[in-house]
BATOR-118092 format. One line per 5 residues: number of its first residue (from 1); for each residue z, x, y of C-alpha. Coordinates in nm, 2 decimals, padded with zeros to 4 digits, always signed. Layout:
NUM) Z X Y ~ ...
# end
This chain:
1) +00.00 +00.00 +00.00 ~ +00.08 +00.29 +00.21 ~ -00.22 +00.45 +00.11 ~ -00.44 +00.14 +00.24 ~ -00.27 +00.11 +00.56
6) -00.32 +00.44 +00.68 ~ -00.69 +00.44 +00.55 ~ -00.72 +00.08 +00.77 ~ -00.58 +00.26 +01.03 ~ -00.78 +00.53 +01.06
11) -01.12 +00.27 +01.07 ~ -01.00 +00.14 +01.30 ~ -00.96 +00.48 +01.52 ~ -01.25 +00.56 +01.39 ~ -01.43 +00.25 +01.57
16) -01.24 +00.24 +01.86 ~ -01.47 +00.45 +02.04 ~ -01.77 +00.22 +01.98 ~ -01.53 -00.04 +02.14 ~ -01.45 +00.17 +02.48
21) -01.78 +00.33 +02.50 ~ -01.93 +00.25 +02.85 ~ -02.28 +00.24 +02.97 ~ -02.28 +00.58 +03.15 ~ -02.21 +00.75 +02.82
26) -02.48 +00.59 +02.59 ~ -02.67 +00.83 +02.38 ~ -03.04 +00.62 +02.42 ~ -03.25 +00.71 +02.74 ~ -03.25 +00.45 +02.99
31) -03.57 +00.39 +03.15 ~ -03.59 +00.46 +03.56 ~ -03.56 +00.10 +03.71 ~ -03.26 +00.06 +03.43 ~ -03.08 +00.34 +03.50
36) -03.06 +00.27 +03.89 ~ -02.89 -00.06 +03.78 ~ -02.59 +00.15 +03.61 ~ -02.56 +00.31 +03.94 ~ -02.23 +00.11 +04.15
41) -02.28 +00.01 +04.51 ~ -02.13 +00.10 +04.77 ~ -02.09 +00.17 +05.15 ~ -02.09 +00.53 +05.22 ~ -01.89 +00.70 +05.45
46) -01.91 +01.07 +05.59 ~ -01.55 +01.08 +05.73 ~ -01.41 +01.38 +05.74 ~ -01.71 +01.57 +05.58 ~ -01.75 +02.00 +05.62
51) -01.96 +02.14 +05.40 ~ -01.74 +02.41 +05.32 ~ -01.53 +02.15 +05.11 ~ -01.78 +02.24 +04.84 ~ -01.75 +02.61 +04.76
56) -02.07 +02.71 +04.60 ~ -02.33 +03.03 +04.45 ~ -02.03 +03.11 +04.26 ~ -02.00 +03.32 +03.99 ~ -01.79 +03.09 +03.77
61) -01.89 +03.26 +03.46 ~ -01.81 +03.64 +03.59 ~ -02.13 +03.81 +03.46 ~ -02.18 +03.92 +03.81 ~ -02.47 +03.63 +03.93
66) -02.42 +03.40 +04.12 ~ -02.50 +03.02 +04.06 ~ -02.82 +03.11 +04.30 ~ -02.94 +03.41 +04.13 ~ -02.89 +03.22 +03.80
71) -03.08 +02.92 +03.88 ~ -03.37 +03.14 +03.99 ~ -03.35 +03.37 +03.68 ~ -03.36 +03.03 +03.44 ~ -03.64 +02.89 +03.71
76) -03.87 +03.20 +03.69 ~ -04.19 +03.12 +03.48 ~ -04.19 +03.46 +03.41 ~ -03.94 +03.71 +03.29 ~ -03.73 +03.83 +03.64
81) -03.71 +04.17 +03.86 ~ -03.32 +04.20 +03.91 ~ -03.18 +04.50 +04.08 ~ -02.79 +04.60 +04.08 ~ -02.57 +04.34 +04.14
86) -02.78 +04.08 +04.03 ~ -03.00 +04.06 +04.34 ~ -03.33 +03.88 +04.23 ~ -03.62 +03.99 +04.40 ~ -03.94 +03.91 +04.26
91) -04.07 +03.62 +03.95 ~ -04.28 +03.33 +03.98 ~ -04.12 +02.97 +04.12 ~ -04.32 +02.66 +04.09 ~ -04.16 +02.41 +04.40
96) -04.23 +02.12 +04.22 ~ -04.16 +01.91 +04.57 ~ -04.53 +02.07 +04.72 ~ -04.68 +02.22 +04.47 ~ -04.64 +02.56 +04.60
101) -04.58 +02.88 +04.35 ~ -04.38 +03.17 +04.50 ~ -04.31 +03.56 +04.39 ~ -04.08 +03.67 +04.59 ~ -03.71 +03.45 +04.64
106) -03.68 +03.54 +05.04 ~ -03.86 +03.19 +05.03 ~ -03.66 +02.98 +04.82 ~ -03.39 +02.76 +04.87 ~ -03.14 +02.60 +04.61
111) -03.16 +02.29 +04.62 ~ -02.89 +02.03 +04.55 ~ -03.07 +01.75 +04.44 ~ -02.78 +01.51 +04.56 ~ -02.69 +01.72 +04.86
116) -02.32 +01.78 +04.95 ~ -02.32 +01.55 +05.24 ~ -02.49 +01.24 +05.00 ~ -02.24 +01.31 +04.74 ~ -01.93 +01.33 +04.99
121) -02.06 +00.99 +05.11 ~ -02.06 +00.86 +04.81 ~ -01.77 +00.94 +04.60 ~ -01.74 +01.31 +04.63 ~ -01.46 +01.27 +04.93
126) -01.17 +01.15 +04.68 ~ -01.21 +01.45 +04.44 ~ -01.04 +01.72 +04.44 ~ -01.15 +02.09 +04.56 ~ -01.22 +02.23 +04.21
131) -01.44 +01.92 +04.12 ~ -01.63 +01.95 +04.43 ~ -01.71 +02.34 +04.33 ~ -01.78 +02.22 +04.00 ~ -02.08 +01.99 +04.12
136) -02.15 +02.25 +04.42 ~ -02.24 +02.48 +04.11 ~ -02.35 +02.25 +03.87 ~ -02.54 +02.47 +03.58 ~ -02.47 +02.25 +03.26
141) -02.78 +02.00 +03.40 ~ -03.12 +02.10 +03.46 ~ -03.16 +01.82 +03.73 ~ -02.89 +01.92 +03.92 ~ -03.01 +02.20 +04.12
146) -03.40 +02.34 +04.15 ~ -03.54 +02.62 +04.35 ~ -03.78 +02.47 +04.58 ~ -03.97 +02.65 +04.88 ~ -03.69 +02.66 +05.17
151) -03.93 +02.45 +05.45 ~ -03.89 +02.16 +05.20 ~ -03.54 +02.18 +05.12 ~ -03.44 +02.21 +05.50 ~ -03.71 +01.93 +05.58
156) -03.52 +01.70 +05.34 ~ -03.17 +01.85 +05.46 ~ -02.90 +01.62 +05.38 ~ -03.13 +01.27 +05.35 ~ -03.13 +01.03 +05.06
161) -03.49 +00.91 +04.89 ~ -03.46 +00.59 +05.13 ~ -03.54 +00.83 +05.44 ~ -03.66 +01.12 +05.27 ~ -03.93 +01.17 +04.95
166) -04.07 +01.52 +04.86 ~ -04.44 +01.58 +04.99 ~ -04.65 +01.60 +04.67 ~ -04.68 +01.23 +04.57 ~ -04.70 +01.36 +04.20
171) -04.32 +01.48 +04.20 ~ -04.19 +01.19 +04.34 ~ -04.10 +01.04 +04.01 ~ -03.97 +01.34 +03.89 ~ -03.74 +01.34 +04.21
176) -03.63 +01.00 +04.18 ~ -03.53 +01.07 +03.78 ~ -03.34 +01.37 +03.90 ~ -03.18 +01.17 +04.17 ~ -03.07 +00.94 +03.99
181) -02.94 +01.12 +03.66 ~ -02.75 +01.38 +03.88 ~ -02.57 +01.03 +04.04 ~ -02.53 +00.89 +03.73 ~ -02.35 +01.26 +03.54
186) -02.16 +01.27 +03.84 ~ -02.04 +00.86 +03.88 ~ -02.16 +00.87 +04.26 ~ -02.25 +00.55 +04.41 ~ -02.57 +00.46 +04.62
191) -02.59 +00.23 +04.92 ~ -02.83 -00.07 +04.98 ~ -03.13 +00.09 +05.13 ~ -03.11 +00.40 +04.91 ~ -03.13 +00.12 +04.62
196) -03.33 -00.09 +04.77 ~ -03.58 +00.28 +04.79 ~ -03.50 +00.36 +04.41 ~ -03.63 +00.06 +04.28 ~ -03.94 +00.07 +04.48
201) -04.01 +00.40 +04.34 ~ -03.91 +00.30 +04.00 ~ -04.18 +00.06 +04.01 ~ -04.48 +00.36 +03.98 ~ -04.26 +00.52 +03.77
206) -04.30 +00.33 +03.41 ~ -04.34 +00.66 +03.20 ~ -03.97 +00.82 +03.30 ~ -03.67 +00.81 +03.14 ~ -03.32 +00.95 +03.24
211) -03.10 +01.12 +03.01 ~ -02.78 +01.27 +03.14 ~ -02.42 +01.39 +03.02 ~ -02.15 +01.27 +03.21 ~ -01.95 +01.50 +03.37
216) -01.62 +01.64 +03.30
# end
């Protein structure tokens, strides 16, 4: 009897997480225009925002690059000049948000696909400091960051795709996916018009699908 119990009970523990599981952590990829419906809504607020509240180009692993210097080493489409100290300084980068391909770094920028101010606005104020590096220097998702040439980065500055959208109409549905996978691994909200912008997008965008891992 004792035997039984204990068996029952561990079913049932077994099962419980197919109970609690939420939408944000299913396995199957959600299409676009679904996964900006998982996204909450919500007014956004930059109160109180500096963007040194998100320390960032760490080296968080300490094998002496920095988060830049590692997303242009894993970005390269070719195998990477570094010199001491990890400086980068030549590869090949395509900037998926024009089109253009690059060989030296000088013109790069790193992206944040959610910039710090968006993500602030939408959530990222009521974490604490070391989540806010976390996400600053976000390497464990391939959306998160992406070198990109640094007139488009600083063109798009700290806008959200209702007021901003990168140049090349090709990437725009690649953008959008990152977008919104990076809000959805992070649990940041979105406001009306930057909804309202998603699901316009999402309309063109039939063939995408966003996978993400929440995170921790």
């Amino acid at each position: 009897m004792i035997t039984k119990t204990l068996r029952g009970l561990a079913a049932a523990i077994a099962f419980l997480p197919l109970l609690t599981a939420t939408p944000a952590q299913a396995a199957e990829p959600l299409s676009l225009a679904d996964a900006i419906q998982q996204l909450p809504l919500a007014d956004e607020s930059r109160e109180g925002y500096q963007r040194s509240s998100f320390k960032h180009w760490v080296d968080e692993d300490r094998d002496g690059c920095s988060t830049r210097a590692e997303v242009l080493i894993a970005e390269s489409r070719v195998p990477v000049t570094v010199e001491p100290r990890c400086k980068v300084t030549a590869g090949e980068w395509y900037s998926y948000y024009d089109g253009v391909t690059l060989t030296a770094p000088g013109g790069l920028d790193i992206d944040h696909v959610v910039p710090l101010a968006e993500a602030w606005d939408s959530g990222a104020s009521g974490w604490t400091a070391a989540r806010r590096e976390a996400y600053a220097n976000d390497l464990d998702a391939e959306r998160s960051l992406v070198a990109v040439t640094a007139k488009t980065n600083r063109s798009k500055s700290d806008q959200d795709p209702a007021t901003w959208l990168p140049p090349l109409a090709d990437a725009r549905c690649t953008y959008a996916t990152d977008w919104v996978a990076t809000k959805l691994r992070w649990s940041l909200a979105v406001d009306q018009a930057e909804a309202d912008a998603l699901a316009v997008l999402a309309e063109g965008c039939g063939q995408e699908t966003v996978e993400y891992e929440p995170a921790n």
